[in-house]
C-alpha positions in Angstrom: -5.1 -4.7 9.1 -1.5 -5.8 9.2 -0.9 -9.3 8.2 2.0 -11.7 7.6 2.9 -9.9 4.2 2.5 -6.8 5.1 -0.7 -4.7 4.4 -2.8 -4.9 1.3 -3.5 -1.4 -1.0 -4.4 -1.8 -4.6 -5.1 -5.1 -4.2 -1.1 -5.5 -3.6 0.8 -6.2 -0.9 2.9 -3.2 0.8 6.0 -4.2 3.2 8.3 -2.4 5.8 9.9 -4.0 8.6 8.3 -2.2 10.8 5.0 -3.7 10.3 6.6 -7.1 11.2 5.7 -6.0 15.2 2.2 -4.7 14.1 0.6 -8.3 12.7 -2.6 -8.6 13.3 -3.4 -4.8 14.3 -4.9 -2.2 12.3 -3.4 0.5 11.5 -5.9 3.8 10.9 -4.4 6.1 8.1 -3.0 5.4 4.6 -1.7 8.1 2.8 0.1 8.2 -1.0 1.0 10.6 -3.6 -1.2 9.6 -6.5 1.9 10.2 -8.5 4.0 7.7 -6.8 1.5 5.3 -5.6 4.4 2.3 -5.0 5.0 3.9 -1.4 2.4 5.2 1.1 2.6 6.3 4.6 1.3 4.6 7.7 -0.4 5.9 10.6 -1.8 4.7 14.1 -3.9 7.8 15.6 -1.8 10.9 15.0 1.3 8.7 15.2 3.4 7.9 12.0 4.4 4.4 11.8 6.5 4.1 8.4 6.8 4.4 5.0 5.4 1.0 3.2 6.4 0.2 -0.7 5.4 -2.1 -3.2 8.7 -2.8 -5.0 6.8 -3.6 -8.2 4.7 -0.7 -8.4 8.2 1.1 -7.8 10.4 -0.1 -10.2 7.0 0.2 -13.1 6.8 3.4 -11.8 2.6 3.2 -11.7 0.6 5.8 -11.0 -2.9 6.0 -9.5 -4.7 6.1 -13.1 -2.7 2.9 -14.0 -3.9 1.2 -11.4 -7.4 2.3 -12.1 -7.4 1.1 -15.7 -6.4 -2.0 -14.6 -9.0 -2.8 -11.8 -11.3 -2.0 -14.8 -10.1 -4.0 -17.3 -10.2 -7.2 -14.9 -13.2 -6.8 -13.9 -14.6 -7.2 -17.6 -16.1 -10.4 -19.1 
């Protein structure tokens, strides 16, 4: 679901302007190279909506095992 912020992957908030019209819909399709897992793709149906990025996970350059380890690691006593 599209909210204020954006939508939420990762547990982090992804932005694009173009979500700014969506708030409160839901979009269907998430797609993101597990190499490069600060940007992922948007869809509605069969139709593309936009390219959404995390600027943090962009600029640490992160990757989908990253983000794994550290799911794991907080959810330990």
């Amino acid at each position: 679901k599209v909210h204020n912020f954006g939508i939420q992957i990762f547990g982090r908030p992804f932005m694009a302007p173009e979500l700014l019209t969506l708030i409160g819909q839901e979009i269907d399709g998430v797609y993101w190279d597990p190499a490069k897992v600060g940007e992922v793709l948007l869809y509605r149906g069969d139709r593309f909506v936009c390219r959404a990025t995390n600027k943090e996970l962009m600029e640490f350059g992160a990757s989908e095992e990253m983000l794994a380890r550290e799911g794991r690691s907080w959810r330990r006593p």
